[in-house]
KEDO-718331 format. One record per atom (N, C-alpha, C): residue number from 0; z, x, y. Coordinates in Angstrom, 2 decimals, m for minus. Atoms other than C-alpha are relative to their C-alpha. Layout:
REM KEDO-718331
NODE   num        c3        c1        c2
NODE   NUM         Z         X         Y
...
REM end
This chain:
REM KEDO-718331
NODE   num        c3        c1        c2
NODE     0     m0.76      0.55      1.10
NODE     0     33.75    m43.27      8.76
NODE     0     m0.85     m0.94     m0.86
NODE     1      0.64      1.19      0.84
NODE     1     31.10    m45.95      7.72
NODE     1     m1.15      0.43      0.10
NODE     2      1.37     m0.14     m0.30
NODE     2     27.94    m43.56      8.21
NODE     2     m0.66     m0.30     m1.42
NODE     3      1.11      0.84      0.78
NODE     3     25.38    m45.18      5.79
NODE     3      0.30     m1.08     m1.00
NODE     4     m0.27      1.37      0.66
NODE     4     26.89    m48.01      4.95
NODE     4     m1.16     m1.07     m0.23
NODE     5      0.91      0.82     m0.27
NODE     5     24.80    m50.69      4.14
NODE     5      0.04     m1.28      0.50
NODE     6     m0.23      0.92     m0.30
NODE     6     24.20    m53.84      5.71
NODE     6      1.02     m1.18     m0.88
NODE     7     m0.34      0.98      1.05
NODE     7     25.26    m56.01      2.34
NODE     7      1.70      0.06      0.68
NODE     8     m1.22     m0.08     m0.32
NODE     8     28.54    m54.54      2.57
NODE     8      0.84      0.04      1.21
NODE     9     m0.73     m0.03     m1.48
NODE     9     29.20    m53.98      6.01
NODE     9      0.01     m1.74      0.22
NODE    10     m0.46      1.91     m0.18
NODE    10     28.84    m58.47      6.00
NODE    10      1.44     m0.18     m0.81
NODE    11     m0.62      0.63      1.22
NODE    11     31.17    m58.48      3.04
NODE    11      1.40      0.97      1.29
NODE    12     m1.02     m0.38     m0.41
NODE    12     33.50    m56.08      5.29
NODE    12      0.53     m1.21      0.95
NODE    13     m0.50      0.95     m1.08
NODE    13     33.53    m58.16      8.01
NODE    13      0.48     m1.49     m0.26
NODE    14     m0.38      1.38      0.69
NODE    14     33.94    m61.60      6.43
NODE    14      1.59      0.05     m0.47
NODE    15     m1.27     m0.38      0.66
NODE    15     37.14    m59.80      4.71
NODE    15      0.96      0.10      1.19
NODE    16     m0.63     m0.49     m1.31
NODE    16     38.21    m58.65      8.04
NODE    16      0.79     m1.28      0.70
NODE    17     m0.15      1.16     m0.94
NODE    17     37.86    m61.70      9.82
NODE    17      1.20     m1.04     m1.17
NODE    18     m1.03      0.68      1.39
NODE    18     39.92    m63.78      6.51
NODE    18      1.24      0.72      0.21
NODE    19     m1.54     m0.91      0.08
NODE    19     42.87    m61.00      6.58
NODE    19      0.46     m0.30      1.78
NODE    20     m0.47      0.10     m1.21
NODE    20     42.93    m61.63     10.38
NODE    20      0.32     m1.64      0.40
NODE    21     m0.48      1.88      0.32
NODE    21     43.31    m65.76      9.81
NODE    21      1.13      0.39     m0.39
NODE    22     m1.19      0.46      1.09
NODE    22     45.70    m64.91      7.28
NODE    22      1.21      0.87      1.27
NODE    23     m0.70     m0.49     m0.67
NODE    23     47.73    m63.19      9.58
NODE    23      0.88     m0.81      1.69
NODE    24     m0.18      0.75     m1.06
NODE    24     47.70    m65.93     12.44
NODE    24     m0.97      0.61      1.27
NODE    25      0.88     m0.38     m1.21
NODE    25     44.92    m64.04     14.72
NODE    25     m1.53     m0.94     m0.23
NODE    26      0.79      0.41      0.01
NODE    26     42.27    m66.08     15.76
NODE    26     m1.50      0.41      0.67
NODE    27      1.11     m0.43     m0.18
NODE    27     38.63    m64.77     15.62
NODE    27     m0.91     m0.45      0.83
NODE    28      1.38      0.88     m0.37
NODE    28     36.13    m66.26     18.21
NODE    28     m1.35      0.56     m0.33
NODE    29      1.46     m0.78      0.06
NODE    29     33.54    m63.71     18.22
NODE    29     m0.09      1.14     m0.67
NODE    30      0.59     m2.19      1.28
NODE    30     32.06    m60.26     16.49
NODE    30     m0.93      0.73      1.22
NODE    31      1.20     m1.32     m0.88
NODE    31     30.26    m57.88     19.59
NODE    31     m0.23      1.14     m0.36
NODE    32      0.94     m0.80      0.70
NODE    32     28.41    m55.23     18.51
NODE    32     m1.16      0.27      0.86
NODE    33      1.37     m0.45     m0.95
NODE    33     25.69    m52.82     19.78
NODE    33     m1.19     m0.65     m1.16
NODE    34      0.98      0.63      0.71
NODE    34     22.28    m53.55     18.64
NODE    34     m0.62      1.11     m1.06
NODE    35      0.69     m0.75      1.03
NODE    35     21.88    m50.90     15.68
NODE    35     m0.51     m0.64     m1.10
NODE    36      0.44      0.47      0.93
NODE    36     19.94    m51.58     13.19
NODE    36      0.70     m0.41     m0.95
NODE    37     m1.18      0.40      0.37
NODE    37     22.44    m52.26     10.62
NODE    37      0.34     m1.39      0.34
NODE    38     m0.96      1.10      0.04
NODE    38     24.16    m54.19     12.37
NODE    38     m1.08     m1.33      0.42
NODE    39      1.07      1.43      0.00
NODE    39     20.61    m56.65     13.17
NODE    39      0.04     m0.36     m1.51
NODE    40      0.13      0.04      1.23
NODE    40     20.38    m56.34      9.81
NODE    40      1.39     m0.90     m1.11
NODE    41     m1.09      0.61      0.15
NODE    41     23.69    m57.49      8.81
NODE    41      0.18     m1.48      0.54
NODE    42     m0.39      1.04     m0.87
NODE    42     23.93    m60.17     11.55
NODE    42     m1.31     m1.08     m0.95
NODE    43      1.29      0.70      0.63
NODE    43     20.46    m61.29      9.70
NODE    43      0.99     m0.92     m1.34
NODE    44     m0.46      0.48      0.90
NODE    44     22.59    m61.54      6.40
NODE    44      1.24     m1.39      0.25
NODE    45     m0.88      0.97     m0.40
NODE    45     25.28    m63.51      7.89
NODE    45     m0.56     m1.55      0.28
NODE    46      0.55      1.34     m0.39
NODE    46     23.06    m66.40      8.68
NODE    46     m0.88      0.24      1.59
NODE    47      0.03      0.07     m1.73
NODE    47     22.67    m65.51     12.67
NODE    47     m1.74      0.43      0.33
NODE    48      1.55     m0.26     m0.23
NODE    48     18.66    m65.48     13.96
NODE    48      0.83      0.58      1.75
NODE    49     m0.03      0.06     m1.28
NODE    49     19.59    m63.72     17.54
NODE    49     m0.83      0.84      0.92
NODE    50      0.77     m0.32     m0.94
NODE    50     17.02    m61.76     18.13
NODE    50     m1.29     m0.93     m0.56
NODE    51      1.84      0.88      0.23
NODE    51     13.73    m64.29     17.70
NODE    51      0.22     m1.02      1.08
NODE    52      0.36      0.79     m0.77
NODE    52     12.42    m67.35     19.30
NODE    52      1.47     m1.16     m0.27
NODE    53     m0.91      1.48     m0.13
NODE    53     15.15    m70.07     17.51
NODE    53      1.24      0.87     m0.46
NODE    54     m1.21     m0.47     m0.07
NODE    54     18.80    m68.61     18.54
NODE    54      1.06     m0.75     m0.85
NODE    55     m1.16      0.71      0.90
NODE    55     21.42    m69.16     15.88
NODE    55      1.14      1.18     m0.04
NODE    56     m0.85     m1.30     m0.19
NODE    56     24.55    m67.04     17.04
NODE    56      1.54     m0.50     m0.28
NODE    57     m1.42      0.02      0.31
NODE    57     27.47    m68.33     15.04
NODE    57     m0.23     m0.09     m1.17
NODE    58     m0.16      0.19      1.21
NODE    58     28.73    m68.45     11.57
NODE    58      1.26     m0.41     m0.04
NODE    59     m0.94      0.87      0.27
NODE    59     30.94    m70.78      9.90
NODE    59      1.14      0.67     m0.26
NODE    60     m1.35     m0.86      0.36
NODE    60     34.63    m68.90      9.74
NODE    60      0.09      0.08     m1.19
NODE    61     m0.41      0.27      1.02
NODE    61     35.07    m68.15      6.71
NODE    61      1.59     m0.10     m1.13
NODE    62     m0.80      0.10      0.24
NODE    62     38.45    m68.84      6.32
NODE    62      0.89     m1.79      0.49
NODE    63     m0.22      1.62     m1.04
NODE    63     38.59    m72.50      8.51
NODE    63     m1.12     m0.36      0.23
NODE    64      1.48     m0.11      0.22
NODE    64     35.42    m73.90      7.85
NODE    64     m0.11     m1.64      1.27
NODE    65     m0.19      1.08     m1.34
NODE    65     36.18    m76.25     10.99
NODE    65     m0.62      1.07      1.01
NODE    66     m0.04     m1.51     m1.03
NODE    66     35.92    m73.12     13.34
NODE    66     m1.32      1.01     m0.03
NODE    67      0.44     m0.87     m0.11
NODE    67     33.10    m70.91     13.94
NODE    67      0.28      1.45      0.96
NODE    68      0.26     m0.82      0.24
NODE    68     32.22    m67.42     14.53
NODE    68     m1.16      0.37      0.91
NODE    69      1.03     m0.37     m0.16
NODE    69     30.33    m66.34     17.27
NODE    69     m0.22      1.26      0.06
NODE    70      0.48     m1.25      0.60
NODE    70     28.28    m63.20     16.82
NODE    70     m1.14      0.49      1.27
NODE    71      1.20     m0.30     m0.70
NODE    71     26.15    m61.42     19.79
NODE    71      0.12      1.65      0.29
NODE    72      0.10     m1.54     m0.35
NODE    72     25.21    m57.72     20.97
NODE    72      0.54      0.21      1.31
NODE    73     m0.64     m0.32     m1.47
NODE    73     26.88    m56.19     23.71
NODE    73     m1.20      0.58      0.95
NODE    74      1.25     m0.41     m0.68
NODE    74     24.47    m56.31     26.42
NODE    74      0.27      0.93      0.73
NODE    75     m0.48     m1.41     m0.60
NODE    75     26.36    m53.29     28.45
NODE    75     m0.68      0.69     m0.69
NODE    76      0.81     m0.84      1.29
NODE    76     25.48    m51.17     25.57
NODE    76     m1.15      0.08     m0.71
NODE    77      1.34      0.29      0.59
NODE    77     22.04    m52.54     24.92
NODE    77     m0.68     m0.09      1.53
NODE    78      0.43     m0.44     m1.24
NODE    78     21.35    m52.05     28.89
NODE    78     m0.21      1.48     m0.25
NODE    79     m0.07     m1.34     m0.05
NODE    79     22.42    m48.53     28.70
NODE    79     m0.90      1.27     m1.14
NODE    80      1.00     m0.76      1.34
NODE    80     20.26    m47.56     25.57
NODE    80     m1.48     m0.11      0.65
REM end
């Protein structure tokens, strides 16, 4: 459904996602995700450093800017690859 999406937009989806799911009363802690490119790529745009030396694996909610957003790869799925 989203084959060659690009990173830009796939952030802008998720940001939307996560906002329509505030507005709704569901509260977001985290975003898991395998480790495709893309989605490093994405996680890059968002702010998040999680694969290097200095780990930065949240982003500010963007809907409750009290609240973050954490963001990591599913290590099941990044075992099994």
């Amino acid at each position: 459904m989203i084959n060659g999406i690009s990173a830009e937009v796939q952030s802008q989806l998720v940001l939307s996602v996560i906002s329509s799911l505030h507005d709704a009363k569901v509260n977001v802690l985290a975003l898991v995700m395998d480790g495709h490119t893309i989605n490093q790529n994405m996680v890059n745009l968002l702010g998040c450093k999680i694969m290097s030396d200095t780990i930065n694996s949240s982003i500010q909610h963007p809907s409750d800017s009290s609240q973050n957003v954490y963001i990591f790869f599913d290590a099941c799925h990044l075992l099994k690859i």
